[in-house]
SEVEX-458388 format. One record per residue: residue in one letter; x, y, z of N, C-alpha, C, CB in turn. Coordinates in steps of 0.001 Angstrom, whole numbers, plus 500000, padded with zeros to 6 digits. Atoms other than C-alpha are relative to their C-alpha. Glycine has a CB too. Layout:
# residues N
AXYZXYZXYZXYZ ...
//
This chain:
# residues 132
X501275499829499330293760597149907019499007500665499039500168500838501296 X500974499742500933290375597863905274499034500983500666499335498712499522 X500985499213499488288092600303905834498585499933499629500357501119499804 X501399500196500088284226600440906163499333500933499572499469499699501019 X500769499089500442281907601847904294498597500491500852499743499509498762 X500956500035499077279487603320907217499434500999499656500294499937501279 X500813499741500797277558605521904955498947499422500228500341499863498992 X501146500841499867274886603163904280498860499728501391500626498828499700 X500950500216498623273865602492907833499580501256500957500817499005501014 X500383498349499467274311606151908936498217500477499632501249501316498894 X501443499818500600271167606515906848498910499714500104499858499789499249 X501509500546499364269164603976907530499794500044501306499686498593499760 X500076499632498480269608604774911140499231501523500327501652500053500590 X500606498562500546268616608112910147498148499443500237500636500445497815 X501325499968500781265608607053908454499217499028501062500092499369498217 X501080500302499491264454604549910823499412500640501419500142498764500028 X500280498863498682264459606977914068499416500587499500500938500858500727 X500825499457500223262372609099911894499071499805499490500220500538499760 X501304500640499978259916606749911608499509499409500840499830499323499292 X500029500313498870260271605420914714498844501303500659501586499868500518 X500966498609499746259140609140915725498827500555499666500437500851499688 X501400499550500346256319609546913358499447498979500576499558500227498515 X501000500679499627254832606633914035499704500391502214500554498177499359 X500270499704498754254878607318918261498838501102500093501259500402500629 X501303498747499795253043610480917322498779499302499326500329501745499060 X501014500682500940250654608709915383499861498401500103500416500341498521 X499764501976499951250650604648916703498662499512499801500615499154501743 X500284500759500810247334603782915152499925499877498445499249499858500393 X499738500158501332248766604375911848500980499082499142500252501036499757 X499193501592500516249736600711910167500999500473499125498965498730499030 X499317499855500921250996602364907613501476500407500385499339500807499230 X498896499489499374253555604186909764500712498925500167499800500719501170 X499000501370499046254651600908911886500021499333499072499444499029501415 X499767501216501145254697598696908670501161500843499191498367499518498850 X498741498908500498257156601515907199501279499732501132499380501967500115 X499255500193499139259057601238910358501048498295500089499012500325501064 X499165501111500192259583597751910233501052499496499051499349499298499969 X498788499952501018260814597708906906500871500955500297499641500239498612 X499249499699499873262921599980907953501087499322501178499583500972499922 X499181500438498812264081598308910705500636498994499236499229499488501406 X499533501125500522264724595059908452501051500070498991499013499369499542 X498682499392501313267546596974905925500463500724501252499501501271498185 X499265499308498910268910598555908902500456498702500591499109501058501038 X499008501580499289269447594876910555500997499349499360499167498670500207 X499875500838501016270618593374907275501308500685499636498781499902498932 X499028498800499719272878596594906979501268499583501191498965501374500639 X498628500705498631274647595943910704500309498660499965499527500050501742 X498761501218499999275449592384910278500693499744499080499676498783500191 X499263500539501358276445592352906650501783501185500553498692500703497861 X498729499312499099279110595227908674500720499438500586499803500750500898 X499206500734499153279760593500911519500785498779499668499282499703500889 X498982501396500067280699590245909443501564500746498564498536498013499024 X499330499473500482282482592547907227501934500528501148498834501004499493 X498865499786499131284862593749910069500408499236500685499953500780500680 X499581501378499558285182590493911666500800499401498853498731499056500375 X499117500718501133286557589182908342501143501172499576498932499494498504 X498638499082500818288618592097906762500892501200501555498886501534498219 X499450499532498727289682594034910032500603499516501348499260500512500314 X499751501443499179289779591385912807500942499209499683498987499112499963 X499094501645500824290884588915910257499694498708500912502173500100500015 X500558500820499547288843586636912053499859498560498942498873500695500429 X500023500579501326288714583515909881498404499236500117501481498850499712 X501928500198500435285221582369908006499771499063500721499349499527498337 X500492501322499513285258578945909506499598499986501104500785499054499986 X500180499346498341284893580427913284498707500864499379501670501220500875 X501277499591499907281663581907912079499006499438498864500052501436500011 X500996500674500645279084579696910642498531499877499798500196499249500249 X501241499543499702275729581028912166500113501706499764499593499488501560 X500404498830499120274307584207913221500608500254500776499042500033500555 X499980500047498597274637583572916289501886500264500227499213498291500620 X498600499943499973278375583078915960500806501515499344500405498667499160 X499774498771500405278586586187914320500151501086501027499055500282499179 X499628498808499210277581588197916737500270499280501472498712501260499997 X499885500293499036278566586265919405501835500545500339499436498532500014 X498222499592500268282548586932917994500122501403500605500583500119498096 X500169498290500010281403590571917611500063500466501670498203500554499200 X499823499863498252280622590820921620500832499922500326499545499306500890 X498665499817499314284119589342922422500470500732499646500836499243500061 X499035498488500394285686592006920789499360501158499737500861499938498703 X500269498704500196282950594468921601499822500942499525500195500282500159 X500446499299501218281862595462918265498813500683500898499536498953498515 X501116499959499186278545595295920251499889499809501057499311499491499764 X499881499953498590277645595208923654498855498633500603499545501748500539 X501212501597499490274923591772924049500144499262498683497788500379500348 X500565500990500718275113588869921690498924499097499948500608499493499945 X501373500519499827272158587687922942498890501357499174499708499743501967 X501048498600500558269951591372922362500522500032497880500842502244501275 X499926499909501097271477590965918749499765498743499390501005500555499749 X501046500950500685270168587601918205499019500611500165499783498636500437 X501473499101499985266573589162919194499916500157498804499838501455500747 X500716498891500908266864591580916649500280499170499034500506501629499841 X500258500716501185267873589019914115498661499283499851501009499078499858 X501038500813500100265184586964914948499157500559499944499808499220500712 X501597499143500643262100589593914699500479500168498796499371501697500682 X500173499501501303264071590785911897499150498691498829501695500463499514 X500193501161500734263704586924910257498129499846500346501201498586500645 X501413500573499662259721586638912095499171500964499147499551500018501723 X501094499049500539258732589432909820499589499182498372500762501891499823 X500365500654501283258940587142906614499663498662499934500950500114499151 X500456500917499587257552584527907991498313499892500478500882499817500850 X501318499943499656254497585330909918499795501818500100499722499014501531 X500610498539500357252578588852909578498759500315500550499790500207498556 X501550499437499536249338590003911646500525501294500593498991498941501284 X500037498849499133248932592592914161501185499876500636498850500108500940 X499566500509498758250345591151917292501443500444499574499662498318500396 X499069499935500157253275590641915558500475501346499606500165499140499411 X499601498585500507253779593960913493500473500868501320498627500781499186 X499405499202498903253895595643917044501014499506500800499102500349500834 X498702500587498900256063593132918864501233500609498729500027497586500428 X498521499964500521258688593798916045500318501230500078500293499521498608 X499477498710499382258099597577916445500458500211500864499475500717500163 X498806500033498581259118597643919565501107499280500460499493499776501039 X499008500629500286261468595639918945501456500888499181499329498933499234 X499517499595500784262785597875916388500668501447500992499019500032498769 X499678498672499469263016600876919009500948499464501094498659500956500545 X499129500077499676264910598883920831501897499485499209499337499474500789 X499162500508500727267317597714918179501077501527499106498983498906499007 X499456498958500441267755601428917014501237500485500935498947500944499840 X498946499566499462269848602005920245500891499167499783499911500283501159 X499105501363500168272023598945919336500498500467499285499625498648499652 X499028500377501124272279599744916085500824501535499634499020499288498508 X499047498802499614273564603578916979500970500069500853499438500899500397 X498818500005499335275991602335919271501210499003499394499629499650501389 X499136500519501056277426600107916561500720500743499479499487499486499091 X499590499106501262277657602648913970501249500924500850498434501132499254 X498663499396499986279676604810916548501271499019500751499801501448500814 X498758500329499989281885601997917226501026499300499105499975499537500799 X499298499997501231282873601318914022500668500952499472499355499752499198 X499563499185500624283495604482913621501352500287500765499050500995499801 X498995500667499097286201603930916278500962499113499678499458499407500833 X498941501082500278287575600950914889500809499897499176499661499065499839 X499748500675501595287553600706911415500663500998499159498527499570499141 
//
C-alpha cells in the first residue's frame, strides 16, 4: 500500500480560505477574487491529481475504468473518497471555464463557486487522511 502525499493540498486549502476571507471583507476588490480563483484552480488540479492517485495506487482501481473526469470522480463517490460526483464535476468545470472564457460575470460565478468547492475540498483532505 502507498501512501499520499497530502501536504500539498493542506496548503492550498490553507491559502485559498484565506483568500476566500479577504476577499468577503473586501468583494469589490478584482484583484482579491482573481487571486482567489487562481487559487481555487491549483487547489482543484491538486484534489483530482489525489483522488486519481488513490484510486490507482490504493484502491488499485485499474486505469481503463477511468477514462474521463467524470469517471474519476464518479469511482471516487462509490468508494466515498467524496461525497457528490456530480458537485465535483461543477468544480471541474468552472475550474476548466476559467481558461476559456474570462469577464466579470464569470470571475464571480467561479468565486462562488470556489467557496463552495473549499468545503469539498476540506472534506477530502480529511478523508484521505483516513484512508491513505
Amino acid at each position: 500500500m502507498s501512501s499520499l502525499n497530502l501536504e500539498p493540498l493542506e496548503k492550498a486549502i490553507v491559502q485559498l480560505k484565506s483568500g476566500i476571507t479577504q476577499c468577503t471583507a473586501d468583494p469589490r476588490n478584482e484583484l482579491l477574487r482573481d487571486g482567489v480563483i487562481q487559487r481555487f484552480e491549483y487547489t482543484m488540479d491538486l484534489s483530482w491529481k489525489l483522488i486519481q492517485r488513490y484510486l490507482k495506487h490504493i484502491a488499485q482501481i485499474d486505469e481503463s475504468a477511468i477514462r474521463t473526469k467524470n469517471d474519476l470522480f464518479r469511482e471516487a463517490a462509490r468508494l466515498r473518497i467524496v461525497s457528490s460526483a456530480e458537485a465535483w464535476i461543477g468544480h471541474y468545470e468552472a475550474r476548466n471555464e476559467t481558461s476559456h472564457t474570462y469577464d466579470s460575470e464569470t470571475a464571480q460565478r467561479i468565486f462562488e463557486r470556489a467557496k463552495l468547492f473549499l468545503l469539498d475540498a476540506a472534506r477530502l483532505l480529511e478523508t484521505l487522511k483516513h484512508v491513505a
